[in-house]
Biopython code that builds the backbone (N, CA, C, O; Angstrom):
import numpy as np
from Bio.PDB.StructureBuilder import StructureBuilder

atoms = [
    (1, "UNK", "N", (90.038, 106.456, 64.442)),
    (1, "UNK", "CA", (89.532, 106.500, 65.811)),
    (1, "UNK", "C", (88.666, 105.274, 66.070)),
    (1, "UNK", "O", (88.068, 104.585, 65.244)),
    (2, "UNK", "N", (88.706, 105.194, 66.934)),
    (2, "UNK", "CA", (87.740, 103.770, 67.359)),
    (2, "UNK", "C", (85.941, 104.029, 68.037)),
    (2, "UNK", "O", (85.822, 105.014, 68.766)),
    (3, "UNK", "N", (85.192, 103.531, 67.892)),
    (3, "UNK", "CA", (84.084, 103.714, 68.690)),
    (3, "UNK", "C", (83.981, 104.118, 69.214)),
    (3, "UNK", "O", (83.220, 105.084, 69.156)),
    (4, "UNK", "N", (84.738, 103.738, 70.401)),
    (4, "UNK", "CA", (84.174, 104.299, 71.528)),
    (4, "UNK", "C", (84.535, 106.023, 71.320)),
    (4, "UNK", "O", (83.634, 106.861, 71.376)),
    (5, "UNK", "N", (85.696, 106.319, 71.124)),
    (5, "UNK", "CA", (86.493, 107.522, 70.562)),
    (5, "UNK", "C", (85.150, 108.515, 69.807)),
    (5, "UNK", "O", (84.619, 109.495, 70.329)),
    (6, "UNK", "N", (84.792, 107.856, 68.317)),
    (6, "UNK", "CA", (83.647, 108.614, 68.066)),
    (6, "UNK", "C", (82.542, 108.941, 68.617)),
    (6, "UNK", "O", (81.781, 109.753, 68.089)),
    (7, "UNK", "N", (82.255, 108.265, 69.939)),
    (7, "UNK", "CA", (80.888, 108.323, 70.518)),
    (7, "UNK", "C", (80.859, 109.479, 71.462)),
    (7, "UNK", "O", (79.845, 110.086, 71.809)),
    (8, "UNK", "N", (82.540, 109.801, 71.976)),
    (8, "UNK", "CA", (82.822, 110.644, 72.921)),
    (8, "UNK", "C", (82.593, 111.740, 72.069)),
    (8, "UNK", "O", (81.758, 112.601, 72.348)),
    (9, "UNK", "N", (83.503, 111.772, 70.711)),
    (9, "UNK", "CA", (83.838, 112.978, 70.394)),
    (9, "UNK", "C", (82.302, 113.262, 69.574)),
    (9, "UNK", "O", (82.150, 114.470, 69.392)),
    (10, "UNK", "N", (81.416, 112.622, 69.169)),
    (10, "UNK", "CA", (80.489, 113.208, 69.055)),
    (10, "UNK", "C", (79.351, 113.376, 69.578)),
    (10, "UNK", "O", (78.281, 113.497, 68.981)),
    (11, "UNK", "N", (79.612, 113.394, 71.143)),
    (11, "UNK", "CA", (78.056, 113.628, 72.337)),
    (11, "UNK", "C", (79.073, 115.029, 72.470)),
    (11, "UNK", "O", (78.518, 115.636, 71.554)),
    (12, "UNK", "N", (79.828, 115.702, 72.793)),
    (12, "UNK", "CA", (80.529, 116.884, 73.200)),
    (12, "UNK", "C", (80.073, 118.391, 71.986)),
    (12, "UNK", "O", (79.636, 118.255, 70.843)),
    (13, "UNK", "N", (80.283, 119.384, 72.522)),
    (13, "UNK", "CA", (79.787, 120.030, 71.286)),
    (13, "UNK", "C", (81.238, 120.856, 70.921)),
    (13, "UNK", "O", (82.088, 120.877, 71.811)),
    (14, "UNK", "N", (81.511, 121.484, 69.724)),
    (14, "UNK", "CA", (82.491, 121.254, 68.622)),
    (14, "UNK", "C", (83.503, 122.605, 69.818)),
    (14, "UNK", "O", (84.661, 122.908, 69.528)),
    (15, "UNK", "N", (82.890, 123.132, 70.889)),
    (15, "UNK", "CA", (83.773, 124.329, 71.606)),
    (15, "UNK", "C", (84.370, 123.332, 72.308)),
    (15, "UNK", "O", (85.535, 123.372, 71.912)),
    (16, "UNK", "N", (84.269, 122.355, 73.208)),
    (16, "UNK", "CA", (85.040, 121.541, 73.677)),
    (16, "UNK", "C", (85.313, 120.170, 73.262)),
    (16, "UNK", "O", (85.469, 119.157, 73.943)),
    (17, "UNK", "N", (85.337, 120.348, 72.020)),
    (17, "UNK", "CA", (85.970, 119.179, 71.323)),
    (17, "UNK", "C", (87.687, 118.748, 71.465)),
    (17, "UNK", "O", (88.154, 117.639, 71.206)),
    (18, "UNK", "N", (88.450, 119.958, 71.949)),
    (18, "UNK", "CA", (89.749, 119.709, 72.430)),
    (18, "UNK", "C", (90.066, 119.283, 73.420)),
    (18, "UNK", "O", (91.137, 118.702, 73.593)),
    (19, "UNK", "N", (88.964, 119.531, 74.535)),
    (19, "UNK", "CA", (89.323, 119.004, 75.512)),
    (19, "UNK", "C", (88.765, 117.906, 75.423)),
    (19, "UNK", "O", (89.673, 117.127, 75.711)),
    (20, "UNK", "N", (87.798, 117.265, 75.199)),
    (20, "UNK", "CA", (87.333, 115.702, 75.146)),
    (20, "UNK", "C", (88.388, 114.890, 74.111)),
    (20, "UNK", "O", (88.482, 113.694, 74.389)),
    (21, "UNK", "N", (88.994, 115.227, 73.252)),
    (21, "UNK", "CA", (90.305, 114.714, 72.937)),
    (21, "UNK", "C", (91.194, 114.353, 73.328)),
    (21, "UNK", "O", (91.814, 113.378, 72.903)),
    (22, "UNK", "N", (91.557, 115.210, 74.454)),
    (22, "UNK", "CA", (93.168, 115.209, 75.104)),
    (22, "UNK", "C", (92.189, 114.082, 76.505)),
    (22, "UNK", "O", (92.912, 113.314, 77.139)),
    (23, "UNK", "N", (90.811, 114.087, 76.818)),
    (23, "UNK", "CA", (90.632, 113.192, 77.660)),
    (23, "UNK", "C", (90.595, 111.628, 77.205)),
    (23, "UNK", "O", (91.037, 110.747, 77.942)),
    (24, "UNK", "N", (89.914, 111.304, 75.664)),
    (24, "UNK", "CA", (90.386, 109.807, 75.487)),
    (24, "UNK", "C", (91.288, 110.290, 74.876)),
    (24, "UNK", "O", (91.340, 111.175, 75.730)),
    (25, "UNK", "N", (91.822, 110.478, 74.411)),
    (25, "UNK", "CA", (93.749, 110.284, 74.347)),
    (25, "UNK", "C", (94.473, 109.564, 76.181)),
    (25, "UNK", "O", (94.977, 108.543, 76.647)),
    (26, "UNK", "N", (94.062, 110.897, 76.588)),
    (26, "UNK", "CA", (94.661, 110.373, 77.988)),
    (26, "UNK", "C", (94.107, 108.863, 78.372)),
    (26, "UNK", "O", (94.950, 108.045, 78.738)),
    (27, "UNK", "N", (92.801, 108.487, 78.306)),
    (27, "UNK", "CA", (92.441, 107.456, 78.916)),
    (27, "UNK", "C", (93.609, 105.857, 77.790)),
    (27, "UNK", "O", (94.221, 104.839, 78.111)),
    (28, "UNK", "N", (93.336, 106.511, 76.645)),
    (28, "UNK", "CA", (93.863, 105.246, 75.902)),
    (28, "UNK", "C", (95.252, 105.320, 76.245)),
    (28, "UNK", "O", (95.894, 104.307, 75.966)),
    (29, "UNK", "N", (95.856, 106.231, 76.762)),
    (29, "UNK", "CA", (97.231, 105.786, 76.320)),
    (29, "UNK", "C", (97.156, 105.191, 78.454)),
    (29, "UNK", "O", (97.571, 104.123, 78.904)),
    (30, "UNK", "N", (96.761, 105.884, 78.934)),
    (30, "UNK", "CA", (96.526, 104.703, 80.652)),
    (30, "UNK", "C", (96.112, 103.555, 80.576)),
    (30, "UNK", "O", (96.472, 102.630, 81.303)),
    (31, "UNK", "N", (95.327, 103.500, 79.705)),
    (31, "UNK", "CA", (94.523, 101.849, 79.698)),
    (31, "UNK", "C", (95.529, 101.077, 78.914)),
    (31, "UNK", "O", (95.316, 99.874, 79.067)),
    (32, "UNK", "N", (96.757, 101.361, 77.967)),
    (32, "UNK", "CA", (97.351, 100.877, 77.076)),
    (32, "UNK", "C", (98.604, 100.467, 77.804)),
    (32, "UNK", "O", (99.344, 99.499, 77.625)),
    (33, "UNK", "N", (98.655, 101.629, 78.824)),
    (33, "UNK", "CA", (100.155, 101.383, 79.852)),
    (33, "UNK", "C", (99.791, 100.186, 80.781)),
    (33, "UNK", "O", (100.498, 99.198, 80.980)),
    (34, "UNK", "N", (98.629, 100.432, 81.288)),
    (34, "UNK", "CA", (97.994, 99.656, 82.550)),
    (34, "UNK", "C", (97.863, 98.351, 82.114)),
    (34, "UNK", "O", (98.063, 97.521, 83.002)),
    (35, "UNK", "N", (97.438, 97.671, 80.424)),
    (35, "UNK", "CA", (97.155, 96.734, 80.120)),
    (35, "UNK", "C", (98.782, 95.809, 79.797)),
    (35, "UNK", "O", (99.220, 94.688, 80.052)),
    (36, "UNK", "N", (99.216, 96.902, 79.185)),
    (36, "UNK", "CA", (101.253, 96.135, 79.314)),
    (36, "UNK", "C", (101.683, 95.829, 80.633)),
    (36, "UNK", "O", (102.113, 94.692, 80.826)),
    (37, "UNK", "N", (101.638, 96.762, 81.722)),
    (37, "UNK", "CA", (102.281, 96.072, 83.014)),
    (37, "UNK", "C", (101.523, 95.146, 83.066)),
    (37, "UNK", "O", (102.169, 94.152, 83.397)),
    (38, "UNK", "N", (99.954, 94.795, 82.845)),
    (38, "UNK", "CA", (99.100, 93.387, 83.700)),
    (38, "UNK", "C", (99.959, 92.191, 82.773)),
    (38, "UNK", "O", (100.224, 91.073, 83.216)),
    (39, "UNK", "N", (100.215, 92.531, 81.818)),
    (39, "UNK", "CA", (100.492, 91.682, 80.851)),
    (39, "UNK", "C", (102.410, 90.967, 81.305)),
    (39, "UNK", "O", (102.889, 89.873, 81.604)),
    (40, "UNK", "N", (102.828, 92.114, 81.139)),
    (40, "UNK", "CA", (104.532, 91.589, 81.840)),
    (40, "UNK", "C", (104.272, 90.905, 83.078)),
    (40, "UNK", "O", (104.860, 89.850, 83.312)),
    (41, "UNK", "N", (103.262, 91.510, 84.084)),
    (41, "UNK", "CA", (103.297, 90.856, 85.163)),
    (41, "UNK", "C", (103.005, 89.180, 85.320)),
    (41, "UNK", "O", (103.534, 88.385, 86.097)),
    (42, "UNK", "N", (102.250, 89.017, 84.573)),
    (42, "UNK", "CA", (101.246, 87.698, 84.038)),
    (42, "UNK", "C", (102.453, 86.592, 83.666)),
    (42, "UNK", "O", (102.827, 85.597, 84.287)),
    (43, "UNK", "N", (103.036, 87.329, 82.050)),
    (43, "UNK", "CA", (104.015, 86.650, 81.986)),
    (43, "UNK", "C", (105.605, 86.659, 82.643)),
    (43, "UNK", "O", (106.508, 86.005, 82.123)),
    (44, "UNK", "N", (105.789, 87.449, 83.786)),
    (44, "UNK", "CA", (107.088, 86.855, 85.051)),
    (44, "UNK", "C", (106.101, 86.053, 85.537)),
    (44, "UNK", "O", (106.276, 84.906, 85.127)),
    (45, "UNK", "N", (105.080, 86.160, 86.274)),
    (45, "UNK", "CA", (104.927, 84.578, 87.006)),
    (45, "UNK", "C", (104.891, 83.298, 86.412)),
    (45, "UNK", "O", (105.193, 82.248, 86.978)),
    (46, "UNK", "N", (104.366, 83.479, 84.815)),
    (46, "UNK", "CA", (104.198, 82.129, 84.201)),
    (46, "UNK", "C", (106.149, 81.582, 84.123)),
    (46, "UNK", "O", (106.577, 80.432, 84.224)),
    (47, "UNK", "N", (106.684, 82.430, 83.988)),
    (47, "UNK", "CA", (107.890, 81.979, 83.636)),
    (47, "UNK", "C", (109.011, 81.891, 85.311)),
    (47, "UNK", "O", (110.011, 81.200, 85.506)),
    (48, "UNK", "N", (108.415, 82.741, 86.124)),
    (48, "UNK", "CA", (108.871, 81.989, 87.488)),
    (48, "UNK", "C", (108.683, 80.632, 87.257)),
    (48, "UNK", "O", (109.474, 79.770, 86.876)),
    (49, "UNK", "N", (107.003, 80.564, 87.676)),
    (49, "UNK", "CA", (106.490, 78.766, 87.440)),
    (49, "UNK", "C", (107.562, 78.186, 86.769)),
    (49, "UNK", "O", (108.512, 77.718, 87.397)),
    (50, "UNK", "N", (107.515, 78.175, 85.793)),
    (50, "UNK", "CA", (108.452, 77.409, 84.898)),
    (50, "UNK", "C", (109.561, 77.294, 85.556)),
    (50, "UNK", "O", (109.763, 76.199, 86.081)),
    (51, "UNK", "N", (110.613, 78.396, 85.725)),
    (51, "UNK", "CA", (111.960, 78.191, 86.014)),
    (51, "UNK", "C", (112.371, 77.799, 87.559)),
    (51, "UNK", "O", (113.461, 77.961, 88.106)),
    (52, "UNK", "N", (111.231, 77.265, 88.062)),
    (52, "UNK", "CA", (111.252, 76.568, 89.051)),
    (52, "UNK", "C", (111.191, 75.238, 89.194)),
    (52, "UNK", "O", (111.744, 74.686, 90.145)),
    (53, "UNK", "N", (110.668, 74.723, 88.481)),
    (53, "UNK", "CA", (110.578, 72.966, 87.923)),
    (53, "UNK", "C", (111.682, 72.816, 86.348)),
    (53, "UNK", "O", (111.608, 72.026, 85.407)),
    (54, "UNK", "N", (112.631, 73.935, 86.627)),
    (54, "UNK", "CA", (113.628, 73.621, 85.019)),
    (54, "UNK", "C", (114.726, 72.679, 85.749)),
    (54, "UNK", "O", (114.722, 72.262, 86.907)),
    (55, "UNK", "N", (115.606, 72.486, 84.781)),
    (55, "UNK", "CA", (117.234, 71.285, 85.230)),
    (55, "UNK", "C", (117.876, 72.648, 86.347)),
    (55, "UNK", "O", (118.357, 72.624, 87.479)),
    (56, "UNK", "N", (117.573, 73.817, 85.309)),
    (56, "UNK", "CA", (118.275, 74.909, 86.169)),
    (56, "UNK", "C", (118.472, 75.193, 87.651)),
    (56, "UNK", "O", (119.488, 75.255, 88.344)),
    (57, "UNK", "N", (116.799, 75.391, 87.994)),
    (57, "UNK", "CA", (116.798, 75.419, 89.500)),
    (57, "UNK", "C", (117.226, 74.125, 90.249)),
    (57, "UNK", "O", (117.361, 74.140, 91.473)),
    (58, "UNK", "N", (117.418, 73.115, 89.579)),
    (58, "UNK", "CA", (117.211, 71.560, 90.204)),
    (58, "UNK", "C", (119.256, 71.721, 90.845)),
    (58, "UNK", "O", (119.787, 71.382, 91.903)),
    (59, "UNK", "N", (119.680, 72.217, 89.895)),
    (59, "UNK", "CA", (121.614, 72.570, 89.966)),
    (59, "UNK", "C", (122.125, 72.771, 90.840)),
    (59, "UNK", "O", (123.003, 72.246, 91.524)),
    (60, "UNK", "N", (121.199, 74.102, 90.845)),
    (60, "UNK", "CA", (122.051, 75.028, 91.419)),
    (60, "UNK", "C", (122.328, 74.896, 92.736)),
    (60, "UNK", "O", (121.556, 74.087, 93.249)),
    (61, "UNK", "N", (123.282, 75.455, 93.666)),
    (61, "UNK", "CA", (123.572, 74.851, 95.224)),
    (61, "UNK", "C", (123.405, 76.030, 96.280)),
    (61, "UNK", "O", (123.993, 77.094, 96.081)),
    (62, "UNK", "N", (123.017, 75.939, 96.824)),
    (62, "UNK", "CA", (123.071, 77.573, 97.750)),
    (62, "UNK", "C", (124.734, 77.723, 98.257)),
    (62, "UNK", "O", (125.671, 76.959, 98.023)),
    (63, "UNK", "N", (124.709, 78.986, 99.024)),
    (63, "UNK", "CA", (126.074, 79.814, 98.941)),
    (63, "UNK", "C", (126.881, 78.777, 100.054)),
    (63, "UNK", "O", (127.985, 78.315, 99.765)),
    (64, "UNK", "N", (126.197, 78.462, 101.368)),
    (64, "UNK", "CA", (126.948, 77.638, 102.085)),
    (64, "UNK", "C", (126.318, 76.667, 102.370)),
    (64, "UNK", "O", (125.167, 77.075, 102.220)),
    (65, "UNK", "N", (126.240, 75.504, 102.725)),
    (65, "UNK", "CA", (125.590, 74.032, 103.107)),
    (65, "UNK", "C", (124.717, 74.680, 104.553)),
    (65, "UNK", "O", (125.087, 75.680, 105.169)),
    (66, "UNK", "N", (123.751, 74.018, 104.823)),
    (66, "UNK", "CA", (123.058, 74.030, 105.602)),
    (66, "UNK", "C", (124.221, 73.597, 107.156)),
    (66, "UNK", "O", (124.385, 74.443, 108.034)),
    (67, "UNK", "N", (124.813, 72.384, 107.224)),
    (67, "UNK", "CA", (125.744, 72.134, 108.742)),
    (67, "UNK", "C", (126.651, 73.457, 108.571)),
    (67, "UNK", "O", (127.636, 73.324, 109.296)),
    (68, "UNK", "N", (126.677, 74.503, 107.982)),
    (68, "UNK", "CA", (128.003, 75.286, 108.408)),
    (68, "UNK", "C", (126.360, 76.876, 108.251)),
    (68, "UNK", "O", (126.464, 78.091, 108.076)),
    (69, "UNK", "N", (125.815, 76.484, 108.327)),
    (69, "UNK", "CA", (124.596, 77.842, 108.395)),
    (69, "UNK", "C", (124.623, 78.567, 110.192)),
    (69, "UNK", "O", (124.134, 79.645, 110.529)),
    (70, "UNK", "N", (125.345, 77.575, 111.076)),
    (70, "UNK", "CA", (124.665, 78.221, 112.469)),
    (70, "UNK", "C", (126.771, 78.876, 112.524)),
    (70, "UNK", "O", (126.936, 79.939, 113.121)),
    (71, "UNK", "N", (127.755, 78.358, 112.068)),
    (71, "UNK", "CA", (128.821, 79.023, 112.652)),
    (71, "UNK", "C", (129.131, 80.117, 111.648)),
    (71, "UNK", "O", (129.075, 79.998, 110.424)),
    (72, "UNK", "N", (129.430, 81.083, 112.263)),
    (72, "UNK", "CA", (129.777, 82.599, 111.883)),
    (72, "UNK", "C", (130.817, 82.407, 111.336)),
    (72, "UNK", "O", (131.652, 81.540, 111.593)),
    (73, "UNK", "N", (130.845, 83.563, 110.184)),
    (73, "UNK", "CA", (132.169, 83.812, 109.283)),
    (73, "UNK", "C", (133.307, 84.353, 110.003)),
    (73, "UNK", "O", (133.176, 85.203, 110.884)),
    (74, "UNK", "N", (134.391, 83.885, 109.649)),
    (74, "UNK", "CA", (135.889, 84.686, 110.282)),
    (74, "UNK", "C", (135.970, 86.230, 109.468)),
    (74, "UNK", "O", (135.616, 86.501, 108.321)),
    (75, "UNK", "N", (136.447, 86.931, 110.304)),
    (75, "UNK", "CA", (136.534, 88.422, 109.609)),
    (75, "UNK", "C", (138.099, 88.292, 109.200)),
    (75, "UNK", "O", (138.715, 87.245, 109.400)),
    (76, "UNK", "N", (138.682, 89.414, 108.626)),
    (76, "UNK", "CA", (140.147, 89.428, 107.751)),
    (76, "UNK", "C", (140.593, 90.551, 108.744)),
    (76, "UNK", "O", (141.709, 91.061, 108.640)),
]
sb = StructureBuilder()
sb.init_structure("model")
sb.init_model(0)
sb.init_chain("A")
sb.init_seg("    ")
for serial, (resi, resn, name, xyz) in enumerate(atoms, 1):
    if name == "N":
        sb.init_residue(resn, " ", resi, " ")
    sb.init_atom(name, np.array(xyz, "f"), 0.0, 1.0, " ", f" {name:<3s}", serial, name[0])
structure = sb.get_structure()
């Protein structure tokens, strides 16, 4: 258990010691979820950044040229 963990579980007295369990349990495993999404999130933008100044994005061509953007597609 960690510090903080022992400090909880031993200000509580030993009748609700189950429930102050299942509460840092709960908190660690939220703070553990909450700290992975900040973390994925962090790293998609660093790697947007990036794949925005790569050869990749520099390539690639959009779907139709800009002079044919104002006339409408023929239907079948």
């Amino acid at each position: 258990m960690t510090v903080g963990s022992e400090l909880i579980m031993g200000a509580v007295p030993p009748e609700r010691a189950g429930s102050a369990a299942a509460v840092v349990e709960t908190g660690s495993e939220l703070g553990g979820a909450l700290g992975m999404a900040v973390r994925g999130r962090i790293g998609a933008a660093i790697y947007r950044s990036d794949l925005a100044g790569s050869a990749a994005a520099q390539t690639c061509r959009p779907a139709r040229s800009p002079r044919h953007a104002d006339t409408p597609r023929r239907s079948r």
